[in-house]
MARNULO-105309 format. One record per residue (C-alpha): residue in three letters; x, y, z. Coordinates in steps of 0.5 Angstrom, whole numbers, plus 500, padded with zeros to 3 digits. Example, Ala and Ser with C-alpha at 12.3 -4.5 7.8 and 13.67 -1.06 7.14 Angstrom:
<nodes>
ALA525491516/SER527498514/
</nodes>
This chain:
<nodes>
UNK176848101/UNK184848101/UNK186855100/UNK193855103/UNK199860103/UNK202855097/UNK195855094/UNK196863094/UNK202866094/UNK208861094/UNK206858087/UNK206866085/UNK213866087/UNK216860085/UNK213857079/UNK212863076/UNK219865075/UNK219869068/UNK216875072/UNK220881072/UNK220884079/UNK226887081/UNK228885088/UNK232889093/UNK234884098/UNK241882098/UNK241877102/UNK236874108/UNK240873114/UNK237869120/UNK237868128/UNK233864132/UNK231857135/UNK228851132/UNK223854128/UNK228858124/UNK235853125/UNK237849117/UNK241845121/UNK247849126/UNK246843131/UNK249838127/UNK255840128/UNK254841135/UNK255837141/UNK248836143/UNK242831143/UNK237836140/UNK238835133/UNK233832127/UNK238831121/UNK236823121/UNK229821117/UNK223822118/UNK226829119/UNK225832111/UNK222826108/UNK219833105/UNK225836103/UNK228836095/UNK232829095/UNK227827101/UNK234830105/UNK234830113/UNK238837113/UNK237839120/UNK231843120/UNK225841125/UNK221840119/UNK218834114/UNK220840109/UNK222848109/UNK222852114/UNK219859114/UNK226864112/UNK227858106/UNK220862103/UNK220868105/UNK227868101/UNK225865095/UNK219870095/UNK224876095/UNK228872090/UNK234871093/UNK235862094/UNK230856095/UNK233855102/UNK238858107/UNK244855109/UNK247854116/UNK253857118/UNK256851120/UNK254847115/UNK261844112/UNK257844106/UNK257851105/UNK262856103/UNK261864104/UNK260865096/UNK253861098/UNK253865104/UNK253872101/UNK245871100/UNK244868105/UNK246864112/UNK242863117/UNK245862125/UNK239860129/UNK239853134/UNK234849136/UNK233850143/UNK235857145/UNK232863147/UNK233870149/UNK235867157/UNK243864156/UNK240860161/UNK235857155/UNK241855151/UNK244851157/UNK239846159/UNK240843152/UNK248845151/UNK246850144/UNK248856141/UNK245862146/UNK243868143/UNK250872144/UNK254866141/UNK250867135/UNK252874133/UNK259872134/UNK258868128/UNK255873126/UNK261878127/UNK265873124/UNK262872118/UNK262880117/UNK269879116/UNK269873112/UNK264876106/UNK269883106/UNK275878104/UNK269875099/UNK266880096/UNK270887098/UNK269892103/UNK264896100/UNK260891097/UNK260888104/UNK257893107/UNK252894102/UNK249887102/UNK249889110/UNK245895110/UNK241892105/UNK240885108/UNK233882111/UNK234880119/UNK230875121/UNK229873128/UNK225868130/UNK225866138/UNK222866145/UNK218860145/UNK223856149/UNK224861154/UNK217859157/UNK216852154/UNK223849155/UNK225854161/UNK221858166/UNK215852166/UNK220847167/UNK225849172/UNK225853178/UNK230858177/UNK227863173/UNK220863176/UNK223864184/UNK227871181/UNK222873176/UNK214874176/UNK211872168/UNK211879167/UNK218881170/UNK221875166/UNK218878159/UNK221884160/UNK227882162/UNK226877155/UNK225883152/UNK231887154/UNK236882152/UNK232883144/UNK233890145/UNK240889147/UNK241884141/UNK238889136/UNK241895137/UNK248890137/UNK246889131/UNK244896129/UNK251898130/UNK254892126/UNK250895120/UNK243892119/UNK237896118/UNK232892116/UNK229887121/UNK223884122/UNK222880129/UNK217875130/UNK212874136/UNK210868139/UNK205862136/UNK199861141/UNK205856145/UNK199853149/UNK196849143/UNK202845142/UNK201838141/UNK205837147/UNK201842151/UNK195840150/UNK197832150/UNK201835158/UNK193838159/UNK189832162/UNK185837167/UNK183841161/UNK181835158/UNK187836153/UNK185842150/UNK189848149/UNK193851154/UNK190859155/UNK195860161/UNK200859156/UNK197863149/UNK196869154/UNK203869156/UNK205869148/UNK199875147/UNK203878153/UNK209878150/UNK207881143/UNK204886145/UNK210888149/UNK214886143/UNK211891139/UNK212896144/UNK220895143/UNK220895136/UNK216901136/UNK221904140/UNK227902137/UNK225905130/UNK224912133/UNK230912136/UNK235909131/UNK236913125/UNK234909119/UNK232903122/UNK226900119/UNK224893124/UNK217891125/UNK214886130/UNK211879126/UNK206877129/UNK204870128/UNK199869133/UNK193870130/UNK194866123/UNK197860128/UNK191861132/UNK185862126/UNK189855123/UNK188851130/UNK181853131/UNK179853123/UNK184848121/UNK179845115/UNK179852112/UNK187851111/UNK185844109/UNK188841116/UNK184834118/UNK189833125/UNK190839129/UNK192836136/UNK196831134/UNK203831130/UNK205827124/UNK210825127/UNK210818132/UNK203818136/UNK204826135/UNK203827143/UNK210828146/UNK215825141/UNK220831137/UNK228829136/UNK230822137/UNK223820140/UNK220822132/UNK223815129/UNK223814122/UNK221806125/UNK215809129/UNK209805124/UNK205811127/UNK207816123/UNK202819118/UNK203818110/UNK200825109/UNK203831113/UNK199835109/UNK193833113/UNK196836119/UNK198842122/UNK204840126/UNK209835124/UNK212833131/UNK210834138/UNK212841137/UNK214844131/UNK210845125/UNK210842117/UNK212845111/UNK206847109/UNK204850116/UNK210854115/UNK209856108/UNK202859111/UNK205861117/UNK209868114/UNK205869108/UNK197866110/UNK191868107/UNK184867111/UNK177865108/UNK172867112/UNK164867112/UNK162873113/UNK154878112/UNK153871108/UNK157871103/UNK165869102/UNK170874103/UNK178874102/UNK182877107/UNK189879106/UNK191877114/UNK198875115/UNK199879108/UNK198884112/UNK201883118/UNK207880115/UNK209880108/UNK207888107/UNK211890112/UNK217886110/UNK216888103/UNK216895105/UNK223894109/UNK227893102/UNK227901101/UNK231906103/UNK225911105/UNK218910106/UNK214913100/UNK207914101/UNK201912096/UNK197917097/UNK192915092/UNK191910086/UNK189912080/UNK186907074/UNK186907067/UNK184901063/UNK178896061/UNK174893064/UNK179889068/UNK180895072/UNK173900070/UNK169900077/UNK163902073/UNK164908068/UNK160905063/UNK153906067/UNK153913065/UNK154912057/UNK151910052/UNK153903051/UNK151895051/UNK157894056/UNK155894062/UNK154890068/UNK150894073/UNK145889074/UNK145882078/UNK148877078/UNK153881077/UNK156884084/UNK152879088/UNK158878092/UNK161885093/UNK159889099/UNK151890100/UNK150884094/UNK150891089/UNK151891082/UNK156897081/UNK157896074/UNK164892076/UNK164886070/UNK165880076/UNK162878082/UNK165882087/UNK172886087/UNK176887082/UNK184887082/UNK185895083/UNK180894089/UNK185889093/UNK190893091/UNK188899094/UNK186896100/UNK194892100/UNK196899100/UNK193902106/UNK188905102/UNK180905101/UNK177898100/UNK174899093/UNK176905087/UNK170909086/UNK169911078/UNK169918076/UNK163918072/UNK159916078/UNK154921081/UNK154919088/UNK162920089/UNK166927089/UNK172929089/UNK173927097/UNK172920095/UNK176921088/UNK182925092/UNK184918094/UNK183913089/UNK179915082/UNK179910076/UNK177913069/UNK177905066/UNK172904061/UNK169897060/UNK171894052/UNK176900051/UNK183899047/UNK189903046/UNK186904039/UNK181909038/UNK177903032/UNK177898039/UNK173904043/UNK168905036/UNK166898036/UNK161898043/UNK161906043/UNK165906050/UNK170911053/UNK177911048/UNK184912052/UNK185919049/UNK178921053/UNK180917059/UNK187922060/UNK182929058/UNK177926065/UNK184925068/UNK186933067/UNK180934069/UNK180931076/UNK188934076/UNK184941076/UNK177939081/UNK184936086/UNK187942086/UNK181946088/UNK179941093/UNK187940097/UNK190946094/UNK195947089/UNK201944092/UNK197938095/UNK194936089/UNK202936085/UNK204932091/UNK199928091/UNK200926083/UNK207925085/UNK206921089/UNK199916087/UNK200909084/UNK197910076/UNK195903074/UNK194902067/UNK190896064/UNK187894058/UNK189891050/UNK186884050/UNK180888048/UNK184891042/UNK186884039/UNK179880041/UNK174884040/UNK176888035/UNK184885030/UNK181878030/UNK174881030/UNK172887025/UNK176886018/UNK179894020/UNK185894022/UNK187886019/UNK186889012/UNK192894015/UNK197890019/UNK199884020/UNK198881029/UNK206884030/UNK205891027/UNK198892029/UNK203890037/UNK208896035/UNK202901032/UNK199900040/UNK206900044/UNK206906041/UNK200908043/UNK202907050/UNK208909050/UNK204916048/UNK199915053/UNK205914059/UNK208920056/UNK203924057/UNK201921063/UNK209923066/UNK207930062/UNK202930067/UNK206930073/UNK205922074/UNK211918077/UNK209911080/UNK207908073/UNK204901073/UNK204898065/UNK200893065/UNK200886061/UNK196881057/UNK194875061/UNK193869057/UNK187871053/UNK186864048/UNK184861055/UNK178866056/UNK172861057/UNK169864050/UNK176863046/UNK175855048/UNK168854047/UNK169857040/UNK176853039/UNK172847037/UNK177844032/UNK182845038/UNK178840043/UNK176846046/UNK182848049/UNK186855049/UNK187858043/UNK195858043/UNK196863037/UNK192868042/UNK197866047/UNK203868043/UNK200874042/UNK199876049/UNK207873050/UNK209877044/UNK205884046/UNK207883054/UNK215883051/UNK214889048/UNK211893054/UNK216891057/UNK222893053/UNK217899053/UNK218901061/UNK226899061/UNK226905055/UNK221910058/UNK225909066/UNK231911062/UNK229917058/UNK224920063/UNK227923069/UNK225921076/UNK220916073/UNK219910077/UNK215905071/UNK213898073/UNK211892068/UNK206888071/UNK204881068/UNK199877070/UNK200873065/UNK204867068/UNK200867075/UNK194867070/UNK197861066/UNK198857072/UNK191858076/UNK188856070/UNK194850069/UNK193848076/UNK187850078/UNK187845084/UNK192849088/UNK188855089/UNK183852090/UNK178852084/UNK175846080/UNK172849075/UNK177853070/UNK174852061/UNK167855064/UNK165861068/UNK161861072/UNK155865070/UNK150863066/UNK152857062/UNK158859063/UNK161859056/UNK159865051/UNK155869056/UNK157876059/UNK154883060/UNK146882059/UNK147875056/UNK149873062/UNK143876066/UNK139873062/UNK142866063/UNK143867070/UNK137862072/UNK143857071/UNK149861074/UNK153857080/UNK152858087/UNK158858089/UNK163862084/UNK170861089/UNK170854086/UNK171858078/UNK176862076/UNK172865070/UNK166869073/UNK163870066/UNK166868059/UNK170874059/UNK173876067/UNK176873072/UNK171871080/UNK173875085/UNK177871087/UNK181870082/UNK182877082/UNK185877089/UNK189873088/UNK192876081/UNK192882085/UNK196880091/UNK202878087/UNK202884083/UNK203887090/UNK209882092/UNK213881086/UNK212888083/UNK207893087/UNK212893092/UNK216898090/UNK212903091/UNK211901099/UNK218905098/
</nodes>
């Protein structure tokens, strides 16, 4: 199955453009070799360059740029992932102006490395000529923009540096010199004192916000392993010790450089681990060729030698992890700072935030000014959000039986409508916290587990009290009395100054209203006979915006509001639109936009009147729309039918009663039952909240 970076976090970011997250980052600004360059060596009198086909066949026009790709390379993602631009321009690039520099501009070169001598063997930009660039176009953006404004963008920018690998590959192995002065782990540290010098130098100049990535596992590399006959062209392990060496004492340096420099925030990207869970899984990405490049016979060409009249070069660089002999494709590079990682694990499928861990939340939490701690999450809603709750009151809408729960943890039905996690429990793992949220009413847990993380949501609630009467399930208000109570059992358990700071501090999620309109306006003939779909939407806005006020009354300041997802494509809204082929419903749809437009102007007019409130619009509804639009590039192959039962109608018992015909693998379904998404589903949901809008509390 082909669960790549772009299949998980890079459409969240660029297809879905009318999410409202707001975005610190000013401007990415790039330093490094190859792996980062958009094209400096174009203009530079060496032979180490790649602005000729087939270089960025990939590219938008099918436009050789200089970049040592078919396609992007990784700060052009990470840059649109922050909301800045689709690519980094080069800084020599005539092209390009310091109006397009001033969110972005990259000084890398093909070819270099920390060690000046690096530079010289292919006569290239050296690291120090880099920052002079970098200097210059200082003084070029405060005669653009004003030196105030300059200075902000400064300070606020991402750095991104991106080098080392040519220090060993291009250098120390091939030529003497270093090796006669410098043991392997001596010509580390001498590395690494030139990129502590480079990043106090940068300190100095204004930046505060860096992240530097370590080396790949280098021995794997096409031309490595086609070099390494007596290994029997394998990996070179010589070579990826020397890259796990490095990092180490990369992470070492970073870590000292943030204890000794007021206000600076830098963090050691390590790209080793995916690189190398990539090279030895490939077909978990959807890899075929993993040893050889695209590019010529993918053995040794890169640069000249990877001709655009070579008839060897692959038609589908998809297929392969690398696109030359040494530098890797466009959707390796969209892997590469954002992966996720399937892996088989106690028999059943999990998902597991990798490089999301490793890279981007550590790169999302450099965007603030301070490090905000979430001491815990906190959750109200339905049963998008309920954890189990509805197992201890009287009610039909529960799911504390199989299959529900087959694939969480020990196979246990917790009463979670789906098959294993659900988005508050990715998010509260994301944030560093407990792996799941455990529900209030649940007897096994106390106020220990609760003082991290606690949900109060109950399965087929509303914010209309009429939407709770229909399956005699817990009302928002009875929700919010629950929450005073653990305020109370929090302030015995921690003390009364912990349990306020710990309120100040939580995330408070809300989420729930697909209930208010399909179960209950479309539903029972109620609330239909008293208003029309858009005053029964200003009815339950003002419902949220007292149940905020009082959440803020409270003492809550991290509020997250969350949205509609596109309900009319639940699979039991398709299977009863038979006039409509079964299709989504679009008026349900139009609902949703109409009522997440409300929510959202709600949250601009509460962070105005409200005091140190920090309240966030969380809209699932485009990353929901697009999975099901284009379910191929998540990796699913079925989206109108859920996975339990007959997929169709079935939920809550039904769904246990059907389950003879339930799938056995739901990782390839969207919907687990006719109403909730699969766990991966929610995975997936979750993760963008994270990046496009949860971020902010990372601050």
């Amino acid at each position: 199955m082909t669960l790549t970076c772009l299949l998980l976090f890079l459409t969240q970011i660029l297809v879905v453009k009318n999410s409202e997250a707001s975005n610190n980052v000013p401007a990415v600004i790039v330093f490094g070799d190859s792996s980062v360059d958009s094209g400096n060596n174009n203009v530079i009198a060496t032979v180490l360059k790649s602005n000729f086909r087939p270089y960025g066949r990939d590219f938008e026009g099918g436009r050789p740029t200089g970049r040592f790709c078919n396609g992007r390379v990784p700060p052009d993602f990470i840059a649109e992932a922050f909301g800045v631009k689709s690519t980094i321009p080069a800084y020599l690039d005539p092209a390009y102006t310091i109006q397009d520099f001033a969110t972005g501009v990259c000084f890398a070169s093909a070819g270099t490395g920390y060690d000046n001598a690096t530079s010289a063997v292919l006569n290239v930009i050296p690291l120090w000529k880099e920052l002079e660039f970098y200097k210059e176009y200082q003084a070029r953006l405060r005669s653009h923009v004003g030196v105030e404004r300059a200075n902000e963008i400064i300070s606020e920018a991402l750095y991104l540096m991106s080098l080392g690998t040519n220090d060993f590959l291009e250098n120390y192995y091939v030529f003497p010199t270093r090796r006669i002065h410098y043991t392997v782990s001596q010509y580390q540290d001498f590395l690494l004192s030139i990129a502590e010098n480079f990043v106090r130098e940068l300190y100095a100049l204004g930046a505060r916000k860096l992240s530097i990535t370590g080396l790949v596992p280098v021995g794997c590399l096409p031309l490595e392993r086609a070099t390494n006959i007596l290994g029997d062209h394998g990996c070179n392990e010589e070579y990826n010790n020397v890259a796990l060496t490095f990092n180490a004492k990369l992470e070492n340096v970073v870590a000292r450089l943030n204890r000794e420099l007021p206000q600076f925030k830098a963090l050691s990207a390590n790209a080793y681990s995916v690189f190398s869970d990539i090279i030895a899984r490939p077909s978990a990405y959807g890899y075929e060729v993993v040893d050889k490049a695209c590019c010529s016979t993918g053995t040794f060409e890169m640069s000249y030698l990877c001709s655009d009249r070579n008839p060897l070069t692959c038609t589908d660089a998809e297929k392969y992890v690398f696109w030359d002999a040494f530098h890797p494709t466009e959707k390796t590079n969209r892997i590469s700072p954002y992966s996720t990682h399937i892996m088989e694990g106690h028999g059943r499928r999990i998902t597991t935030l990798l490089c999301f861990h490793i890279v981007l939340l550590h790169l999302l939490s450099l965007v603030g000014e301070t490090v905000a701690k979430v001491p815990a999450v906190i959750v109200f809603g339905d049963s998008s959000v309920d954890a189990g709750n509805n197992n201890y009151i009287p009610t039909i809408a529960r799911s504390n039986f199989q299959p529900y729960g087959r694939d969480f943890e020990g196979g246990k039905a917790t009463g979670r409508f789906c098959n294993g996690k659900i988005p508050t429990d990715f998010i509260s793992e994301a944030f560093g916290l407990k792996t799941y949220v455990p529900a209030y009413l649940d007897p096994k847990y106390n106020i220990s587990d609760f003082a991290s993380g606690v949900t109060f949501a109950s399965a087929a609630t509303g914010y209309d009290n009429a939407t709770s009467d229909v399956l005699s399930v817990i009302p928002l208000w009875k929700q919010l009395e629950y929450y005073k109570g653990y305020q109370k059992n929090l302030s015995a358990y921690l003390g009364e100054s912990k349990a306020k700071e710990t309120i100040t501090d939580a995330l408070h999620l809300t989420s729930l209203g697909t209930n208010d309109f399909l179960e209950n306006y479309y539903t029972m003939p109620g609330r239909a006979s008293q208003f029309t779909p858009q005053q029964y939407q200003v009815f339950l806005a003002g419902i949220a915006e007292n149940f905020i006020r009082s959440l803020y009354e409270l003492g809550a300041r991290k509020i997250s509001l969350g949205g509609l997802p596109p309900m009319g494509c639940l699979p039991l809204e398709r299977t009863t639109n038979i006039a409509g082929g079964n299709d989504c419903v679009a008026r349900f749809n139009n609902i949703a936009l109409e009522f997440n437009d409300r929510l959202k102007n709600l949250t601009i007019k509460l962070n105005q009147e409200l005091p140190g409130i920090k309240l966030v619009f969380s809209n699932p509804y485009y990353i929901m729309l697009n999975i099901i639009k284009k379910p191929e590039l998540y990796g699913f192959q079925s989206t109108s039918v859920a996975c339990c039962a007959t997929g169709m109608f079935e939920m809550g018992y039904a769904c246990s009663r059907g389950q003879m015909f339930s799938c056995t693998d739901a990782s390839k379904y969207v919907f687990w039952d006719s109403f909730h998404p699969t766990e991966k589903t929610n995975s997936i949901v979750a993760k963008y909240m994270v990046l496009r809008v949860l971020y902010q509390f990372l601050q």
